[in-house]
N, CA, C and O atoms as a CHARMM CRD file, in Angstrom:
* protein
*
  148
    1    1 UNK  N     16.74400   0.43800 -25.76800 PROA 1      0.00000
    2    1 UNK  CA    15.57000   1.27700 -25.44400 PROA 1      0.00000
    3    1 UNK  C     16.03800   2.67100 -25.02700 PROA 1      0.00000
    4    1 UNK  O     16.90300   2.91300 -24.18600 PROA 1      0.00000
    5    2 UNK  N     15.28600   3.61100 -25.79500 PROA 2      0.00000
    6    2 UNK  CA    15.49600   4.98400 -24.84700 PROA 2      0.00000
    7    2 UNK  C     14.99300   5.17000 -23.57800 PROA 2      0.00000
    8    2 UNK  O     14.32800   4.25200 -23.09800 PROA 2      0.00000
    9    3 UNK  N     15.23300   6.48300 -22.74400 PROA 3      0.00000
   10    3 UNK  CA    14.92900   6.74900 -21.50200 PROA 3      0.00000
   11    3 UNK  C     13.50800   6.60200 -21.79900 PROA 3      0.00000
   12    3 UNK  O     12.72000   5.81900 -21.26900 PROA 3      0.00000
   13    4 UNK  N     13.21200   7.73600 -23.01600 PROA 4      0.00000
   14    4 UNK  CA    11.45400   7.53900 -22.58100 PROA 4      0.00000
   15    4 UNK  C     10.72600   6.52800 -22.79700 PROA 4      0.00000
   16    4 UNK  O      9.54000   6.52500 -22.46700 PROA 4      0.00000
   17    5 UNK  N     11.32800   5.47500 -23.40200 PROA 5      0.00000
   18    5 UNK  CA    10.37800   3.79300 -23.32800 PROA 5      0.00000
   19    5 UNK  C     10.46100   3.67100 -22.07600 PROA 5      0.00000
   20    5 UNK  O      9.43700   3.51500 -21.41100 PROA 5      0.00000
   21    6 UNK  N     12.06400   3.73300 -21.32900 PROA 6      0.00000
   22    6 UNK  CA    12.01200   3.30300 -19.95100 PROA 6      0.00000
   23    6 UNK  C     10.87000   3.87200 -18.91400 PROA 6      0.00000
   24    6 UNK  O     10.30700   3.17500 -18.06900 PROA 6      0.00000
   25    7 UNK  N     10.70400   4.86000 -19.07500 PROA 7      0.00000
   26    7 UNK  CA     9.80500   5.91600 -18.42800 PROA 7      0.00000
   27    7 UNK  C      8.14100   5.09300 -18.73800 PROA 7      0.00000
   28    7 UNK  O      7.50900   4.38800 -17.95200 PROA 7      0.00000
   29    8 UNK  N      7.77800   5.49500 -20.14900 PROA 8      0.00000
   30    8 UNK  CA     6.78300   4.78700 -20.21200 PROA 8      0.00000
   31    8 UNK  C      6.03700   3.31800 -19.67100 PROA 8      0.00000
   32    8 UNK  O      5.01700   2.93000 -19.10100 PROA 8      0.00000
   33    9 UNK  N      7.14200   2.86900 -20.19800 PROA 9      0.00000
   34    9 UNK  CA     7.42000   0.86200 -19.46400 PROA 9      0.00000
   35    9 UNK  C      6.94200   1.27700 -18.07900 PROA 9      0.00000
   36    9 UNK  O      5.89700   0.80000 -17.63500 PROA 9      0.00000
   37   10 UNK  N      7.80600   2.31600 -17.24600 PROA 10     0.00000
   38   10 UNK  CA     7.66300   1.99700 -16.00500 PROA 10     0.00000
   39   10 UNK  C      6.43900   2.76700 -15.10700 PROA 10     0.00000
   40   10 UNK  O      6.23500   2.58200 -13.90800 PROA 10     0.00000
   41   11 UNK  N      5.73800   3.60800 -15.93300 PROA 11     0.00000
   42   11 UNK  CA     4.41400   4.12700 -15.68100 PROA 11     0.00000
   43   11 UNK  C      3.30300   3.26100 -15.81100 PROA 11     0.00000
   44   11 UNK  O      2.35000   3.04000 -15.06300 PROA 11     0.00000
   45   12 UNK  N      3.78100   2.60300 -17.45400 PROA 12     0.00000
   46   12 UNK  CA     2.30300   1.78200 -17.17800 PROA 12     0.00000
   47   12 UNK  C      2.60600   0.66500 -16.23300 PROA 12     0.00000
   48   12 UNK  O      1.56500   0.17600 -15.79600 PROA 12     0.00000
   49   13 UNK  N      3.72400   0.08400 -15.76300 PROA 13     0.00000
   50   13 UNK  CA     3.74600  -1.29700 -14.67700 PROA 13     0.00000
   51   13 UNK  C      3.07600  -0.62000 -13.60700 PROA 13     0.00000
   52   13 UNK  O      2.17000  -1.18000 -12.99000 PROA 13     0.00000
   53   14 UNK  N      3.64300   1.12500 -13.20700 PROA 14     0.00000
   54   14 UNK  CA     3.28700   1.22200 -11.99000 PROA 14     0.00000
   55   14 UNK  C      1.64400   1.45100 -11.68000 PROA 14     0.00000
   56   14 UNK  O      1.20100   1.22700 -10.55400 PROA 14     0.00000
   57   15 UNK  N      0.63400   1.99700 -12.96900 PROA 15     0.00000
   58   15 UNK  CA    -0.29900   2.18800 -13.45700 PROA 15     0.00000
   59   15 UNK  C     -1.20100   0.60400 -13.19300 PROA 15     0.00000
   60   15 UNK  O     -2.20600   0.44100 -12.50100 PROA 15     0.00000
   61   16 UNK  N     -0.39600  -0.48300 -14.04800 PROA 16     0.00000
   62   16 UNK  CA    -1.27500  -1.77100 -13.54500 PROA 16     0.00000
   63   16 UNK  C     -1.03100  -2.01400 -12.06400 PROA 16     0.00000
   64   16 UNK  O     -1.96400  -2.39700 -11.35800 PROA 16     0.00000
   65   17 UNK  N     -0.06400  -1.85000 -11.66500 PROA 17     0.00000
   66   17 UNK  CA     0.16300  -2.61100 -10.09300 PROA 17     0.00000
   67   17 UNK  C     -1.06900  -2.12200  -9.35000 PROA 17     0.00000
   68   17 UNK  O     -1.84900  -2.89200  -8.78800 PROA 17     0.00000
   69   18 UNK  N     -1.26800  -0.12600  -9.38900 PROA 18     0.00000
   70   18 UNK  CA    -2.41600   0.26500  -8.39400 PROA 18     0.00000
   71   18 UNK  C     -3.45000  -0.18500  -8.72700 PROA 18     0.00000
   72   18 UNK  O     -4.26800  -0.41300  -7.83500 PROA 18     0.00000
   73   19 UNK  N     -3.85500  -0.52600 -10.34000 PROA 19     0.00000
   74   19 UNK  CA    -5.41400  -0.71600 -10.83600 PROA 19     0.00000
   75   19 UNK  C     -5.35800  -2.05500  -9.86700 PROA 19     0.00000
   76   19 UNK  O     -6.11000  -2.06100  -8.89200 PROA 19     0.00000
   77   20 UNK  N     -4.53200  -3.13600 -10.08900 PROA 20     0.00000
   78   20 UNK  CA    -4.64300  -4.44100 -10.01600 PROA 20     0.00000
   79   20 UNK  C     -4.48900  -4.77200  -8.22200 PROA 20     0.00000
   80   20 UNK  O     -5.09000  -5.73900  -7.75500 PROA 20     0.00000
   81   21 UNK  N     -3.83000  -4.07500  -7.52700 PROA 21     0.00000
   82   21 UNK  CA    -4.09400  -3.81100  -6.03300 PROA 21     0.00000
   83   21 UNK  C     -5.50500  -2.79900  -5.42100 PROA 21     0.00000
   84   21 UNK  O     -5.87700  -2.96700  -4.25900 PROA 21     0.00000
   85   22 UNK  N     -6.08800  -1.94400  -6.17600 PROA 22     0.00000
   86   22 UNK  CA    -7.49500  -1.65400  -6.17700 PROA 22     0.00000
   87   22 UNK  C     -8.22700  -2.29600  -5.89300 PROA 22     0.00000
   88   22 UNK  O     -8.87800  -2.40300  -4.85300 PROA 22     0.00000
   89   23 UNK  N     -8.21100  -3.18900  -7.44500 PROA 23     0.00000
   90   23 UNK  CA    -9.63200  -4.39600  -7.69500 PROA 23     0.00000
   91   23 UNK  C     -9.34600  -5.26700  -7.04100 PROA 23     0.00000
   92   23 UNK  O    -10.10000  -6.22900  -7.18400 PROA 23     0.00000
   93   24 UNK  N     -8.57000  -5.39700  -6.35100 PROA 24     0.00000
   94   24 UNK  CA    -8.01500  -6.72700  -5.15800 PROA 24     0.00000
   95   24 UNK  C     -8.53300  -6.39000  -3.85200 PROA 24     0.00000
   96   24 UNK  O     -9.09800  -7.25600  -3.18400 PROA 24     0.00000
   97   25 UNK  N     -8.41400  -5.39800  -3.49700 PROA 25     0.00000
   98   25 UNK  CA    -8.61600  -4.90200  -2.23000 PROA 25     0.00000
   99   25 UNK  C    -10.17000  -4.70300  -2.37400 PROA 25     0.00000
  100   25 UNK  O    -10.92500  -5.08700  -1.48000 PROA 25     0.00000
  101   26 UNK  N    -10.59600  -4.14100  -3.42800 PROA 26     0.00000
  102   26 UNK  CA   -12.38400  -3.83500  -3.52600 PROA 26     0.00000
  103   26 UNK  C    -13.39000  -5.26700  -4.10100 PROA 26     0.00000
  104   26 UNK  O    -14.61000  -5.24400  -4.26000 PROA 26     0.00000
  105   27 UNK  N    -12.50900  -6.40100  -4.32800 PROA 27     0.00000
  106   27 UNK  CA   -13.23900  -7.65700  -4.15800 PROA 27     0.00000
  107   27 UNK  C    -13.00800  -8.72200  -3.09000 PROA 27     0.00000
  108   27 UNK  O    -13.53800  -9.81200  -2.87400 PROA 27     0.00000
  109   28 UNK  N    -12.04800  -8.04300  -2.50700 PROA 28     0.00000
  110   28 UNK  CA   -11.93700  -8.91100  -0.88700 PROA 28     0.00000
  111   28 UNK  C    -12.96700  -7.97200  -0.13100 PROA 28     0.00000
  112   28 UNK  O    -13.74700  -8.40700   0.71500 PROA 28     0.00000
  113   29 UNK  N    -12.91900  -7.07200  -0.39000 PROA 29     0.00000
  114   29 UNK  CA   -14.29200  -6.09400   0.62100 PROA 29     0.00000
  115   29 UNK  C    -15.91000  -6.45800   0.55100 PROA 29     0.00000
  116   29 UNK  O    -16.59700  -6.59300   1.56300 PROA 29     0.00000
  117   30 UNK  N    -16.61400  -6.65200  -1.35300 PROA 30     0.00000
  118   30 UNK  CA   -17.41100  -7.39800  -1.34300 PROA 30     0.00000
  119   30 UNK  C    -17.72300  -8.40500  -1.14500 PROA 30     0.00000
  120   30 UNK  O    -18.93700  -8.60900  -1.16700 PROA 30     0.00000
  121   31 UNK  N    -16.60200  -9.79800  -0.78500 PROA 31     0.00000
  122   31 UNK  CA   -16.76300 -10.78600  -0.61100 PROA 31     0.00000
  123   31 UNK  C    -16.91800 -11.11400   0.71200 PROA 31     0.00000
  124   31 UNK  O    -17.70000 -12.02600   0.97800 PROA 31     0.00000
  125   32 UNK  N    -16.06500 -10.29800   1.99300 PROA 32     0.00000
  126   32 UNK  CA   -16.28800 -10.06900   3.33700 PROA 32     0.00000
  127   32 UNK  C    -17.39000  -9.94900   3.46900 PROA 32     0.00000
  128   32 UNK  O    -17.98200 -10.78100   4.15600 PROA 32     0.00000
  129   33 UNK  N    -18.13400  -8.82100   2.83700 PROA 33     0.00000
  130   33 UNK  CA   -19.43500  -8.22400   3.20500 PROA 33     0.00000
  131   33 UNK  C    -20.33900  -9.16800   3.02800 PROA 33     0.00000
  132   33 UNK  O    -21.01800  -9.45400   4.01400 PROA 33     0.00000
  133   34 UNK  N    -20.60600  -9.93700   1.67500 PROA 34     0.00000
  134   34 UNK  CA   -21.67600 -11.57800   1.53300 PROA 34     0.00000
  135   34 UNK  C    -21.40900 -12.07900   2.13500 PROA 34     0.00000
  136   34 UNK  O    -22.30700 -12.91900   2.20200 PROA 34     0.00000
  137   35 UNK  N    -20.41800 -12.41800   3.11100 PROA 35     0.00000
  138   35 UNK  CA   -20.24200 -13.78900   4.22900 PROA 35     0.00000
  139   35 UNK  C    -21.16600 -13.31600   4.96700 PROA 35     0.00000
  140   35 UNK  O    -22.13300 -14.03500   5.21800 PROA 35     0.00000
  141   36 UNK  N    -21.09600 -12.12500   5.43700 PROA 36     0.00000
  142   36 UNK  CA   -21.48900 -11.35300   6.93300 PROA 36     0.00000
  143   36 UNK  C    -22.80500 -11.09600   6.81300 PROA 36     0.00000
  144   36 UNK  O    -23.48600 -10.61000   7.71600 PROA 36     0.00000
  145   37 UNK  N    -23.14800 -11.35900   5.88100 PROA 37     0.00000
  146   37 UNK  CA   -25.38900 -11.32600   5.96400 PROA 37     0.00000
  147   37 UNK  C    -25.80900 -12.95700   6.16100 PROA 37     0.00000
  148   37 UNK  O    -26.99300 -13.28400   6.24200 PROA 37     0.00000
């Protein structure tokens, strides 16, 4: 592999990690919130 696959490869992992720690964090928040009514 060249550098810039490496580069790429490692943008989009770092790209899914935040999406996928986002939607984690913003469906533990809606789900808190339905307990609590």
């Amino acid at each position: 592999m060249s550098n810039f696959q490496i580069g790429l490869t490692v943008l989009i992992g770092i790209s899914v990690f935040g999406v996928v720690t986002f939607y984690l964090d913003f469906w533990r928040e809606t789900r808190t919130q339905k307990e609590r009514e």
